[in-house]
mmJSON file of the N, C-alpha and C atoms, coordinates in Angstrom:
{"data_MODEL":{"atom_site":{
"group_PDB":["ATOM","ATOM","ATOM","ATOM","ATOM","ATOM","ATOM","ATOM","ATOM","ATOM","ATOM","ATOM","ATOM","ATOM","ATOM","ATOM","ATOM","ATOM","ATOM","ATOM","ATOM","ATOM","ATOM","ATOM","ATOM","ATOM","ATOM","ATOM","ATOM","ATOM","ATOM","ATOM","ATOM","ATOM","ATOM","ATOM","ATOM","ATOM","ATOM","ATOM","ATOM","ATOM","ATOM","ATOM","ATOM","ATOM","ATOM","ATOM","ATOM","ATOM","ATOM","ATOM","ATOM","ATOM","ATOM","ATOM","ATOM","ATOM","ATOM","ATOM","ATOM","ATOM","ATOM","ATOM","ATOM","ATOM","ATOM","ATOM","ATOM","ATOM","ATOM","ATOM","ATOM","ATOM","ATOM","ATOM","ATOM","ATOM","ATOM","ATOM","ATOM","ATOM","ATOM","ATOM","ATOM","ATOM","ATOM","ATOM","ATOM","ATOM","ATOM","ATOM","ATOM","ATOM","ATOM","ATOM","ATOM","ATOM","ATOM","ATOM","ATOM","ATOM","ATOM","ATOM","ATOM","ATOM","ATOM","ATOM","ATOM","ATOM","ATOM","ATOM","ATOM","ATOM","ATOM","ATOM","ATOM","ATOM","ATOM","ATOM","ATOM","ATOM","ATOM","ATOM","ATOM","ATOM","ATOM","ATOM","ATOM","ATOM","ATOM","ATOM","ATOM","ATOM","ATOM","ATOM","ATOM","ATOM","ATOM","ATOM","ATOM","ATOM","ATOM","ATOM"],
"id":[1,2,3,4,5,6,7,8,9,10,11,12,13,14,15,16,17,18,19,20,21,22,23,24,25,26,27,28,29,30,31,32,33,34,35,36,37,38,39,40,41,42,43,44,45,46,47,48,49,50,51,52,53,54,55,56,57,58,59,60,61,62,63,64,65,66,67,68,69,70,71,72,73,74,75,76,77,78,79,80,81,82,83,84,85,86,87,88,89,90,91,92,93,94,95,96,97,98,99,100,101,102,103,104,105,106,107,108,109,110,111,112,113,114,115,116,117,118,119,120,121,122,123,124,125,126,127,128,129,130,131,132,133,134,135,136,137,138,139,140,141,142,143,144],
"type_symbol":["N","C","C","N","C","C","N","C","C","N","C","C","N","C","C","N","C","C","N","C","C","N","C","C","N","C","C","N","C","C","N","C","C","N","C","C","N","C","C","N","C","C","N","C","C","N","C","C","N","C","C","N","C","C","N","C","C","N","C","C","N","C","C","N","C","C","N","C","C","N","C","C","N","C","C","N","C","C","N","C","C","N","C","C","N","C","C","N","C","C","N","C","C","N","C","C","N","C","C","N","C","C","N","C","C","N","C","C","N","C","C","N","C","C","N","C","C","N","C","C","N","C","C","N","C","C","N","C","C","N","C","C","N","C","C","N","C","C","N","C","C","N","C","C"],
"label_atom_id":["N","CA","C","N","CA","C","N","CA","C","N","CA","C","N","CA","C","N","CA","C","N","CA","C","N","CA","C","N","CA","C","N","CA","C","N","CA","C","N","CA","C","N","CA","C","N","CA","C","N","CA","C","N","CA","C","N","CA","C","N","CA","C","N","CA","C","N","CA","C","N","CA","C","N","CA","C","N","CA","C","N","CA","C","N","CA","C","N","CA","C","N","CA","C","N","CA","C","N","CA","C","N","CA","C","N","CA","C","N","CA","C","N","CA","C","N","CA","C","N","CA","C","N","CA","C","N","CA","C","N","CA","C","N","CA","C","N","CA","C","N","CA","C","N","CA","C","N","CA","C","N","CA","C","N","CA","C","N","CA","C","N","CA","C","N","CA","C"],
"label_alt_id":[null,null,null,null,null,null,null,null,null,null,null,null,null,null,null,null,null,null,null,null,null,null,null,null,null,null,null,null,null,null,null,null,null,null,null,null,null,null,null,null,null,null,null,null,null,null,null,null,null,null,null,null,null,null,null,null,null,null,null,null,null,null,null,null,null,null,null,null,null,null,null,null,null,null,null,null,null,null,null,null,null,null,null,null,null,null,null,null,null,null,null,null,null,null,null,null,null,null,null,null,null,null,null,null,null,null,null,null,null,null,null,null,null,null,null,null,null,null,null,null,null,null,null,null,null,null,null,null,null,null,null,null,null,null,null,null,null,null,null,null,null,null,null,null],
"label_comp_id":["UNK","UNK","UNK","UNK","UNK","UNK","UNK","UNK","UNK","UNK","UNK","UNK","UNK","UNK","UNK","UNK","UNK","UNK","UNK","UNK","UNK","UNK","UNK","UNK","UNK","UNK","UNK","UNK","UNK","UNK","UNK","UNK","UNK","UNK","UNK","UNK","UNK","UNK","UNK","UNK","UNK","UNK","UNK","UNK","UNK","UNK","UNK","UNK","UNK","UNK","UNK","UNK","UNK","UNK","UNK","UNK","UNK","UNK","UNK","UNK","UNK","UNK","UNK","UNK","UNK","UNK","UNK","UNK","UNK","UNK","UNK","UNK","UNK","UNK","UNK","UNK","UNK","UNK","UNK","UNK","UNK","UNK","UNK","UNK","UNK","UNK","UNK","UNK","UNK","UNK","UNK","UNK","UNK","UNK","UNK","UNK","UNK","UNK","UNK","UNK","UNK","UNK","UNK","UNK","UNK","UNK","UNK","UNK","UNK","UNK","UNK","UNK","UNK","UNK","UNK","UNK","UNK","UNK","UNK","UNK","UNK","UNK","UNK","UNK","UNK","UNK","UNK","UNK","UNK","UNK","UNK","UNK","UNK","UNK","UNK","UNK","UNK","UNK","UNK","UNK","UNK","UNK","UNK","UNK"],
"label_asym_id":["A","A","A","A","A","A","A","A","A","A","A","A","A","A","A","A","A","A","A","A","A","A","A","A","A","A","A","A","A","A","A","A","A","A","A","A","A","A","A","A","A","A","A","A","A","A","A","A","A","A","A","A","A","A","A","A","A","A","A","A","A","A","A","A","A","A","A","A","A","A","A","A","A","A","A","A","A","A","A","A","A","A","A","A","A","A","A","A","A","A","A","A","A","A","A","A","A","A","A","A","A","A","A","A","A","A","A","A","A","A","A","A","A","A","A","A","A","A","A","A","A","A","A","A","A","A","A","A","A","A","A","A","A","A","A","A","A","A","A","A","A","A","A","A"],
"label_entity_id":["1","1","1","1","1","1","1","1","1","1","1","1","1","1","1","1","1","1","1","1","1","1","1","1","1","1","1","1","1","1","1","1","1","1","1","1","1","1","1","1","1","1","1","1","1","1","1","1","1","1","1","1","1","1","1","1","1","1","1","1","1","1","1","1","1","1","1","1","1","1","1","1","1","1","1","1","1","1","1","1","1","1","1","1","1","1","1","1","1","1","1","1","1","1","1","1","1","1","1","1","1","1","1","1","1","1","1","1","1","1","1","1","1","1","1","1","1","1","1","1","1","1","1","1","1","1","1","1","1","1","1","1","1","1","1","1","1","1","1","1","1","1","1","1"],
"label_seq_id":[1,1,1,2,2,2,3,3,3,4,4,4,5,5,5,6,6,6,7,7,7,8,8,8,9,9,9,10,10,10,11,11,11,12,12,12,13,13,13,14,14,14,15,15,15,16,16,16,17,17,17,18,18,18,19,19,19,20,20,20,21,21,21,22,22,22,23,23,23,24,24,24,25,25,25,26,26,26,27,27,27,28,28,28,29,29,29,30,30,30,31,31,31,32,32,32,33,33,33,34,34,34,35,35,35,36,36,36,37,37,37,38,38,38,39,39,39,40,40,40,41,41,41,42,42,42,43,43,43,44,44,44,45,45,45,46,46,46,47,47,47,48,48,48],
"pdbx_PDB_ins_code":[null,null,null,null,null,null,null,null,null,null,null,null,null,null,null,null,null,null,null,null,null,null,null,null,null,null,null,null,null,null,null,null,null,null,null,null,null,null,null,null,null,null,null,null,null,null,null,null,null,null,null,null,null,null,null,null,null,null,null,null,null,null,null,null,null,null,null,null,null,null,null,null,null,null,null,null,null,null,null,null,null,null,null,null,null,null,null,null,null,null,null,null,null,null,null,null,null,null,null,null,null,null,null,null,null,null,null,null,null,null,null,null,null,null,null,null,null,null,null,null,null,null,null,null,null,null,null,null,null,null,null,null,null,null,null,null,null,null,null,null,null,null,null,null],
"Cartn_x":[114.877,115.62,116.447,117.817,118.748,118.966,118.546,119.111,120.176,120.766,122.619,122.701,123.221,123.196,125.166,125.307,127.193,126.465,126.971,126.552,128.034,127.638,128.553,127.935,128.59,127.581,128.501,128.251,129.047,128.512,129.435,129.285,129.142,128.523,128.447,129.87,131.207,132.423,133.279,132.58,132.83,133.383,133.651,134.205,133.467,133.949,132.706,133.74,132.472,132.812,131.773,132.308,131.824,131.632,130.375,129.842,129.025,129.124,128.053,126.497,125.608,124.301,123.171,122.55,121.813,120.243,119.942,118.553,117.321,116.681,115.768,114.602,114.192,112.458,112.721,111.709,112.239,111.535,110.769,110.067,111.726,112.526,113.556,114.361,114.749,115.69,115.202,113.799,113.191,113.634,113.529,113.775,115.392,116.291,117.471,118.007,117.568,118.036,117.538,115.951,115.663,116.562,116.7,117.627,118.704,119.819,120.554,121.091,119.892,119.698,119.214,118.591,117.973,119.568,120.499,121.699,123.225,122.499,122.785,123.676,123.923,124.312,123.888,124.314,124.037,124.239,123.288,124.183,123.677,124.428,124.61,125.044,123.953,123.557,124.154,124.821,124.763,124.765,123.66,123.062,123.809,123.582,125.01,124.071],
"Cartn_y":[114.228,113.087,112.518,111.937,111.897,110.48,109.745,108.239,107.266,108.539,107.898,107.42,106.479,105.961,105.673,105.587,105.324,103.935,102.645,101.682,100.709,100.075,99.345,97.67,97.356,95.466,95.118,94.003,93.235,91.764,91.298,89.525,89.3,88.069,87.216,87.105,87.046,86.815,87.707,89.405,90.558,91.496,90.746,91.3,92.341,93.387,94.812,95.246,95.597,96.402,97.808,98.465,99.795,99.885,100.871,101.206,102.293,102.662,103.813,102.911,103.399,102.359,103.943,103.677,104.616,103.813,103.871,103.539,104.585,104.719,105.426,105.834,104.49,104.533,103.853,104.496,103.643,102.271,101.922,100.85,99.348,100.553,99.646,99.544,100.367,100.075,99.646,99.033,98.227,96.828,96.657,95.549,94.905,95.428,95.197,94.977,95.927,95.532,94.459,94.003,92.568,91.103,91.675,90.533,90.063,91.229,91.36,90.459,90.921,90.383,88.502,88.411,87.217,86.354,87.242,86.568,86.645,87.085,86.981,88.065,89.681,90.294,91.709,92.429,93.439,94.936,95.877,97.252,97.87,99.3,100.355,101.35,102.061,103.336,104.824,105.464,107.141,107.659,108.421,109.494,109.989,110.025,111.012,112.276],
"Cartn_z":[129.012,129.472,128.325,128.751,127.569,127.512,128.203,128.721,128.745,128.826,128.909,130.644,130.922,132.578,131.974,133.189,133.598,134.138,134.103,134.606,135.432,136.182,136.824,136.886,136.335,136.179,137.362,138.285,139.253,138.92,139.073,139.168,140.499,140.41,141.829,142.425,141.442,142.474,142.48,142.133,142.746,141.851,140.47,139.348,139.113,138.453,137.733,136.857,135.768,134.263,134.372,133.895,133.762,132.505,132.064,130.852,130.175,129.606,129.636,128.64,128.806,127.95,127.9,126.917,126.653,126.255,127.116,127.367,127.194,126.097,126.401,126.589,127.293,127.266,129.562,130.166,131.393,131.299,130.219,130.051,129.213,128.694,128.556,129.1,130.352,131.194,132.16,132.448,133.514,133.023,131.675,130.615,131.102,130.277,130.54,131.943,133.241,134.493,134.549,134.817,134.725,133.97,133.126,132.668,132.768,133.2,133.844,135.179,135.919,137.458,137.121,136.243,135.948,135.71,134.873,134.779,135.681,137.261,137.827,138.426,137.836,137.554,138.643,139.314,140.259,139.453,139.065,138.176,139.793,139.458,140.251,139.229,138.844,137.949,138.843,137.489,137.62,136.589,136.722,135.99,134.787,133.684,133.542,133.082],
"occupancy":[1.0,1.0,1.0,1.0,1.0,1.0,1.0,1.0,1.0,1.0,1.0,1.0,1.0,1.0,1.0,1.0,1.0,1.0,1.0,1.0,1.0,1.0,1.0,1.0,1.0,1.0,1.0,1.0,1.0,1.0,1.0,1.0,1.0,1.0,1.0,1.0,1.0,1.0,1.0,1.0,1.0,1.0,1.0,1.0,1.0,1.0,1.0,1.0,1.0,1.0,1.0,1.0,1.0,1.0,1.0,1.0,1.0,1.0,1.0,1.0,1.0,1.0,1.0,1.0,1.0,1.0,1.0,1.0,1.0,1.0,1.0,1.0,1.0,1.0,1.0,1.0,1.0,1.0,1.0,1.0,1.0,1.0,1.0,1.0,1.0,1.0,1.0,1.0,1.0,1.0,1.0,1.0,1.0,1.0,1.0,1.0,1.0,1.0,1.0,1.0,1.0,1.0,1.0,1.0,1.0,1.0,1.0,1.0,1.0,1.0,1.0,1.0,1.0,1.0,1.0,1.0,1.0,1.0,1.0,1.0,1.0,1.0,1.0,1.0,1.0,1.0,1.0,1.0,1.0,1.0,1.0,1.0,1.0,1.0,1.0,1.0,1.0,1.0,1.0,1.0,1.0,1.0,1.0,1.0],
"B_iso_or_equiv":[0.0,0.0,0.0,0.0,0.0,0.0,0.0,0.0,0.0,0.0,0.0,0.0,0.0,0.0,0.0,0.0,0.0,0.0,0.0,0.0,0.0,0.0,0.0,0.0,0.0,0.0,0.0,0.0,0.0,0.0,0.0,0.0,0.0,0.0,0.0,0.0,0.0,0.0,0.0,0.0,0.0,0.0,0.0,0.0,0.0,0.0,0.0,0.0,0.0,0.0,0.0,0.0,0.0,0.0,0.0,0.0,0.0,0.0,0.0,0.0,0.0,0.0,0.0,0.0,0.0,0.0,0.0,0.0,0.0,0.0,0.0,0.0,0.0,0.0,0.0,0.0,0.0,0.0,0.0,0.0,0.0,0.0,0.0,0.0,0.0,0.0,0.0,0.0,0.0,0.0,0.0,0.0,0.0,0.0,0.0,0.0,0.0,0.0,0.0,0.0,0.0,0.0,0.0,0.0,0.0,0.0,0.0,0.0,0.0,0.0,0.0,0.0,0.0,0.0,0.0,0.0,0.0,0.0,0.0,0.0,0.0,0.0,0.0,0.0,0.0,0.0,0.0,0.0,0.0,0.0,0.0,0.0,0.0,0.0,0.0,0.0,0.0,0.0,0.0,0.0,0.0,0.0,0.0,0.0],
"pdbx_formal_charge":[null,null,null,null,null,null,null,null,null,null,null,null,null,null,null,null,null,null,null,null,null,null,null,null,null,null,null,null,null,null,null,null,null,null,null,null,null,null,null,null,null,null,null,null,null,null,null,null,null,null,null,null,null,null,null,null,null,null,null,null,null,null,null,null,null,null,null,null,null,null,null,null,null,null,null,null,null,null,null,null,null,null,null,null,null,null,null,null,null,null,null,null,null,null,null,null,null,null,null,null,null,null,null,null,null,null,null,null,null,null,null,null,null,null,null,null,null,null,null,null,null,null,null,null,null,null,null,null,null,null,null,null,null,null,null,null,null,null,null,null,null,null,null,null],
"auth_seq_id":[1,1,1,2,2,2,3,3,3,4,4,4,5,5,5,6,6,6,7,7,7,8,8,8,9,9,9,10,10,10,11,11,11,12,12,12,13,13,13,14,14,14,15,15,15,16,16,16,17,17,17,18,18,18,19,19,19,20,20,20,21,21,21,22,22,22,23,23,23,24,24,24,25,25,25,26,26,26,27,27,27,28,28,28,29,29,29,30,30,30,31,31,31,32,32,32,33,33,33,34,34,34,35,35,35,36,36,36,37,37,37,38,38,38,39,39,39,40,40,40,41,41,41,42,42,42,43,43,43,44,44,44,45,45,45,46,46,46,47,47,47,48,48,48],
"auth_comp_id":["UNK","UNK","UNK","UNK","UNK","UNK","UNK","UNK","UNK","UNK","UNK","UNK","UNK","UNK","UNK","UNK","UNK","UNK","UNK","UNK","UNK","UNK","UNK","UNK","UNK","UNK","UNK","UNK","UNK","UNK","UNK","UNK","UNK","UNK","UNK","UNK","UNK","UNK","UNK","UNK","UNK","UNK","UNK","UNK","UNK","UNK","UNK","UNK","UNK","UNK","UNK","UNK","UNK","UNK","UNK","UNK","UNK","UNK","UNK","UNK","UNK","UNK","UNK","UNK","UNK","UNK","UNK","UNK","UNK","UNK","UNK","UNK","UNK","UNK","UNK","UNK","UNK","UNK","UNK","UNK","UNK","UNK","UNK","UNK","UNK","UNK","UNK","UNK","UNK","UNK","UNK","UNK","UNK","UNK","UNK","UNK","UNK","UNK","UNK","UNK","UNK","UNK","UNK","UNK","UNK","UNK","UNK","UNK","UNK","UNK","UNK","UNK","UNK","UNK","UNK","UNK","UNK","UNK","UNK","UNK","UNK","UNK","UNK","UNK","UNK","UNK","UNK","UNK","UNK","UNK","UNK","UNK","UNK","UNK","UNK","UNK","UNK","UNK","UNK","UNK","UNK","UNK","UNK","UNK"],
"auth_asym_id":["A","A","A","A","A","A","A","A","A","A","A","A","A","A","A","A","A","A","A","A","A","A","A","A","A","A","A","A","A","A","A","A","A","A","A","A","A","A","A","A","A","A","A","A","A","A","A","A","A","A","A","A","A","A","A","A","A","A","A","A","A","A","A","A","A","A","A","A","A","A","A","A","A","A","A","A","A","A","A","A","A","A","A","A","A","A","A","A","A","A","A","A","A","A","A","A","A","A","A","A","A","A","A","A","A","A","A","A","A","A","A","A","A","A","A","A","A","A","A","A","A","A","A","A","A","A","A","A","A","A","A","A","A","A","A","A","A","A","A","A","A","A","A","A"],
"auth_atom_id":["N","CA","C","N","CA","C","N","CA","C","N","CA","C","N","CA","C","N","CA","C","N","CA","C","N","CA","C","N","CA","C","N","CA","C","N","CA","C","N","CA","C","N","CA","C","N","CA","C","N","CA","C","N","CA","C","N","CA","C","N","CA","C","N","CA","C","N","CA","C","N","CA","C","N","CA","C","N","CA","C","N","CA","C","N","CA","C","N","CA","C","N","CA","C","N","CA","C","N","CA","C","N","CA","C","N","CA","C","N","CA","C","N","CA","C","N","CA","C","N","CA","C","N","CA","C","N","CA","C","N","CA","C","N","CA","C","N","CA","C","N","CA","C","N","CA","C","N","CA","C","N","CA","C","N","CA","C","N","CA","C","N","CA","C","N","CA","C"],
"pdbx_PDB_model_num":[1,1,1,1,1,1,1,1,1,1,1,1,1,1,1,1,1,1,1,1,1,1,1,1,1,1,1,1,1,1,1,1,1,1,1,1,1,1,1,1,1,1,1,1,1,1,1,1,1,1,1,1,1,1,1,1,1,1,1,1,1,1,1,1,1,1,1,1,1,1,1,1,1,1,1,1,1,1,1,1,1,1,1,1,1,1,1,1,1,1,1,1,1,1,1,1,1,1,1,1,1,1,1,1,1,1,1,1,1,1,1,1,1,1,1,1,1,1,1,1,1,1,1,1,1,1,1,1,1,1,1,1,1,1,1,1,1,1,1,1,1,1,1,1]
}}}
């Protein structure tokens, strides 16, 4: 496993940034989505 994700952040008023993030534990990308979402924030992950 390489933990590169393609990520798509969305705002609440529909805006999205694209990114690539390399995460590599799933214990830290449980981390980061949480916080994310906590800041109000929607991702939609692909693989890379």
């Amino acid at each position: 496993m390489d933990g590169v994700y393609g990520l798509t952040l969305m705002s609440p008023d529909g805006r999205e940034q694209r990114t690539l993030a390399w995460l590599p534990t799933d214990e830290v990308r449980q981390d980061f989505y949480e916080k994310a979402r906590k800041s109000g924030l929607k991702i939609v992950e692909k693989r890379k």
